[in-house]
Backbone as JSON, one array per atom type, in Angstrom:
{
  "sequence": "XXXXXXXXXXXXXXXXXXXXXXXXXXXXXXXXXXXXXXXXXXXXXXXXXXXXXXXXXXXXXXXXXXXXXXXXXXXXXXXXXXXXXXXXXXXXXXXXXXX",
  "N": [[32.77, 27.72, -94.75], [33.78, 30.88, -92.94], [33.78, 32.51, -89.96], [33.87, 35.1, -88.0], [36.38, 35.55, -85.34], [36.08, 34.45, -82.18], [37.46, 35.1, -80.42], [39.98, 37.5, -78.56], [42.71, 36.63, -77.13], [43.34, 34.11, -77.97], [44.88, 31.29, -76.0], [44.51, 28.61, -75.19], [43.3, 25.5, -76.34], [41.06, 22.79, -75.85], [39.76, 20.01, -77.24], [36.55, 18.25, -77.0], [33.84, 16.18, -76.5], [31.58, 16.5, -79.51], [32.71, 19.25, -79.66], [34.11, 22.37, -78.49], [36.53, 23.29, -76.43], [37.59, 26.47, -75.33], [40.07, 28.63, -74.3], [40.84, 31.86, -73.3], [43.36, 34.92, -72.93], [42.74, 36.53, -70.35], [43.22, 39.34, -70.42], [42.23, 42.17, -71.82], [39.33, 41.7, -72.06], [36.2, 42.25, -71.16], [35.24, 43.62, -68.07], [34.19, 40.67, -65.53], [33.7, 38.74, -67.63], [34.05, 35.65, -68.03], [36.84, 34.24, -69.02], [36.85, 31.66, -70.63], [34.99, 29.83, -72.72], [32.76, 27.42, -74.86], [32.53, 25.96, -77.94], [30.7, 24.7, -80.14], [30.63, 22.16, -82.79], [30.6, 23.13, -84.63], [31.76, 25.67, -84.76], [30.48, 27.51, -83.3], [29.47, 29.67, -80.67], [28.63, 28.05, -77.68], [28.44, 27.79, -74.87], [29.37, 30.56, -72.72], [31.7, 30.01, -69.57], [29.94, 29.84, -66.43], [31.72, 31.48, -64.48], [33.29, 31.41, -60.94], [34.81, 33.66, -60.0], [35.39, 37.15, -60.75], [37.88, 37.86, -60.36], [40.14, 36.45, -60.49], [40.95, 34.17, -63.04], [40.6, 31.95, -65.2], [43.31, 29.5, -65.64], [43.61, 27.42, -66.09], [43.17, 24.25, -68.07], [41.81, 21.2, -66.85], [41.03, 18.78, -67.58], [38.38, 16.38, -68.85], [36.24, 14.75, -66.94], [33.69, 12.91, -67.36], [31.34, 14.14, -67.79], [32.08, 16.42, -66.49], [33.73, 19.45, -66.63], [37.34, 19.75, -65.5], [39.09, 22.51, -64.1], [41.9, 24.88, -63.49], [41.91, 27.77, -61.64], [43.68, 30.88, -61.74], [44.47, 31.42, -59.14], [44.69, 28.91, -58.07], [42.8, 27.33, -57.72], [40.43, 24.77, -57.92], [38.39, 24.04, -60.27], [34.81, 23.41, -60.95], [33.44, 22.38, -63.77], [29.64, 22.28, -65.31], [29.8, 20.04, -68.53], [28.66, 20.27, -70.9], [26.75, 22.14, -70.14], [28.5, 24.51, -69.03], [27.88, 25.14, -66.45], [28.37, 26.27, -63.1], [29.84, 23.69, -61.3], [31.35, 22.93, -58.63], [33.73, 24.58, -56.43], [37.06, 24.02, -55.06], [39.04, 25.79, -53.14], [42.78, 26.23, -52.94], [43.48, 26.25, -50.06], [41.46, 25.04, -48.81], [41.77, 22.61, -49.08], [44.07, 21.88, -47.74], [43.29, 22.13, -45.06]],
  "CA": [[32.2, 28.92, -94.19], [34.0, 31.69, -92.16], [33.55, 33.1, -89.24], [34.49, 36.36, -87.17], [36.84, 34.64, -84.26], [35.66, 35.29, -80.62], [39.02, 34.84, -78.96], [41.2, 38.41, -78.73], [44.02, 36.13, -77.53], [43.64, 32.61, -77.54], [45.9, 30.68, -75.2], [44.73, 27.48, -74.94], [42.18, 24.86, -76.88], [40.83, 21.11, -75.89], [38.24, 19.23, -78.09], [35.54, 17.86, -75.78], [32.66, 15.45, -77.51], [31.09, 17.47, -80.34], [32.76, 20.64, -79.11], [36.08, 22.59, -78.31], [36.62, 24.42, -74.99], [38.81, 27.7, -75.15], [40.68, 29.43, -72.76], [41.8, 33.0, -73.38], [44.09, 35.13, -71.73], [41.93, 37.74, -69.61], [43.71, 40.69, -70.75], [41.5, 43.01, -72.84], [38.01, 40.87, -71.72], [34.97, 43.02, -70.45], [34.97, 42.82, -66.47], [33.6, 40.5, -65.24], [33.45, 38.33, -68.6], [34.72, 34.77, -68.23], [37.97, 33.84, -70.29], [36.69, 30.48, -70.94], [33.68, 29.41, -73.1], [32.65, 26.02, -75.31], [32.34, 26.05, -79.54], [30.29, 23.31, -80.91], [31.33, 21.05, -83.97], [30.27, 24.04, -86.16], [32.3, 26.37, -84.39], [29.72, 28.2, -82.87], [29.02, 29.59, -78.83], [27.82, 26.7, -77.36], [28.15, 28.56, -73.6], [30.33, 30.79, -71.47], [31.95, 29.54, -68.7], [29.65, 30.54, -65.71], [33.18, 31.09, -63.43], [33.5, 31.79, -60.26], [35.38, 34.76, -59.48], [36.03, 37.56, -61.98], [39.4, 38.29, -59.74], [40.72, 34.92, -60.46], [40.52, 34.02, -64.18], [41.0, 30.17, -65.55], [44.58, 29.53, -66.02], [44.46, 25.41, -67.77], [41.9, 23.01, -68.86], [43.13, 20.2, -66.72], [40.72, 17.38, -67.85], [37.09, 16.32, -68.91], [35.53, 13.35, -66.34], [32.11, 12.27, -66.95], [30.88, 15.41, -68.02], [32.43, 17.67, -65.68], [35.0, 19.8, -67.05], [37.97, 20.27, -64.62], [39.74, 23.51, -64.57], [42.49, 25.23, -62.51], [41.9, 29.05, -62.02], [45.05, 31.51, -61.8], [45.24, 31.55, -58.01], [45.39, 27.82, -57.83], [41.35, 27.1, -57.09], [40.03, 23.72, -58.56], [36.71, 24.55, -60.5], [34.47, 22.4, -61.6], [31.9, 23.33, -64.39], [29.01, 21.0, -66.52], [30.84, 19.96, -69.92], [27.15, 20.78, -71.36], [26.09, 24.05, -70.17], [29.43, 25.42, -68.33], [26.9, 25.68, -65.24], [29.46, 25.94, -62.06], [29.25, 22.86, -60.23], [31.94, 23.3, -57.61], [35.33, 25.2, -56.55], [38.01, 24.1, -54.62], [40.71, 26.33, -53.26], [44.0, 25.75, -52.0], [43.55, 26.45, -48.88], [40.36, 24.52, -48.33], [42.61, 21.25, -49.6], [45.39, 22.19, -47.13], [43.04, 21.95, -43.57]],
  "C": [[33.19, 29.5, -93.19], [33.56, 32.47, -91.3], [34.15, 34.1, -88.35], [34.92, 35.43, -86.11], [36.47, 35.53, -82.9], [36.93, 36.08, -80.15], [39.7, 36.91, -79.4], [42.68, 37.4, -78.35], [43.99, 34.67, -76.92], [44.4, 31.91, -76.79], [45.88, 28.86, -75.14], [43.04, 26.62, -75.58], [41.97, 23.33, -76.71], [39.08, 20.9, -76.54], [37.42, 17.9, -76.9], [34.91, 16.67, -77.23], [32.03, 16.37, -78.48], [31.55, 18.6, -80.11], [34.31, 20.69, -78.89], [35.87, 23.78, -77.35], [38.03, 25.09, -75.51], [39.08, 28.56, -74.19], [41.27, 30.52, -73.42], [42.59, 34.05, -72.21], [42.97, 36.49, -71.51], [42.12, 39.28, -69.97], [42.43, 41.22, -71.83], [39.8, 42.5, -72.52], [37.02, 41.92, -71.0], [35.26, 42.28, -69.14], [33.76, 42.36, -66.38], [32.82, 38.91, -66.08], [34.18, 37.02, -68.4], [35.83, 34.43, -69.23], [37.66, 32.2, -70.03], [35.24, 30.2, -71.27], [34.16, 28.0, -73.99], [32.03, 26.42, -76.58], [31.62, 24.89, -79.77], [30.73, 23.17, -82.3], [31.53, 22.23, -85.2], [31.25, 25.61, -85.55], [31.42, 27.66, -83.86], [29.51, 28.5, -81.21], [28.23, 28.93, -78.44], [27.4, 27.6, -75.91], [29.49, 29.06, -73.06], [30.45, 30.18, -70.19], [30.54, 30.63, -67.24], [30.87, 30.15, -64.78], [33.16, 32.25, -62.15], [33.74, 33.05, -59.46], [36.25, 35.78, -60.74], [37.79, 37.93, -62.02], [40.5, 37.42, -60.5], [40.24, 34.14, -61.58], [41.02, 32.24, -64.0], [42.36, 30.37, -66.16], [45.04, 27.68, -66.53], [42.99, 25.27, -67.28], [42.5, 22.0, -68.16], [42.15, 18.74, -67.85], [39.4, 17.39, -67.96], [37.26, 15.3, -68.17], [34.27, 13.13, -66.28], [31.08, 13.31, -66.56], [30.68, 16.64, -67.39], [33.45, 18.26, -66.15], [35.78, 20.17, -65.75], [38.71, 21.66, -64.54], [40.57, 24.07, -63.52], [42.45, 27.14, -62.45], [43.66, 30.02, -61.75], [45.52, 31.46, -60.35], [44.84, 30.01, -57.31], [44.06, 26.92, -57.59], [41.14, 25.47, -58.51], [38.76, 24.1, -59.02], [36.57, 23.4, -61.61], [33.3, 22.91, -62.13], [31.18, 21.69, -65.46], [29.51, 21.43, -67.7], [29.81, 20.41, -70.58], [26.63, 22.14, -71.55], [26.93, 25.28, -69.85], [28.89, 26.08, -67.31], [28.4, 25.1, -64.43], [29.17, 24.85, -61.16], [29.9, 22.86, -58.66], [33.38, 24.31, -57.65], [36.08, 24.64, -55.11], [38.88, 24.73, -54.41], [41.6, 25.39, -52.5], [44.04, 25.45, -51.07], [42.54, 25.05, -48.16], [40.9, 22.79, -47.67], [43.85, 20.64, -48.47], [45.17, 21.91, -45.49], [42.55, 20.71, -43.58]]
}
């Protein structure tokens, strides 16, 4: 089976448990619209990222831990979302890390 692809420009893809997190690049994206959602097994929208700040897009995937996805946004912020629903659980910036 085929399907119409979400992504306008894919950038980056990690396979989770049943699922595959994608990262696109922000360019062309409705404001306001997360560049990062989650496909299940069937390749289907599992959930958009609920992210943070529309200023400050996701720029890597660093790592899944124990069903938190990790993520680094473009201006350097640590975000942390459920691997499940892509509910925001925390953010870290730089700065915060730094006092």
């Amino acid at each position: 089976m085929w399907h119409q692809p979400i992504a306008t420009a894919v950038v980056e893809f990690r396979r989770g448990p049943m699922c595959t997190y994608v990262r696109e690049h922000p360019f062309g994206l409705l404001p306001g619209f997360a560049n990062l959602y989650c496909l299940d097994g069937a390749h289907r929208l599992r959930w958009v990222a609920d992210w943070p700040s529309a200023d400050d897009p996701c720029a890597r995937i660093v790592d899944e831990i124990d069903s938190t996805l990790v993520l680094e946004s473009a201006g350097g912020a640590i975000v942390r979302l459920d691997a499940a629903s892509g509910r925001l659980l925390s953010v870290s910036r730089p700065l915060e890390a730094a006092v």
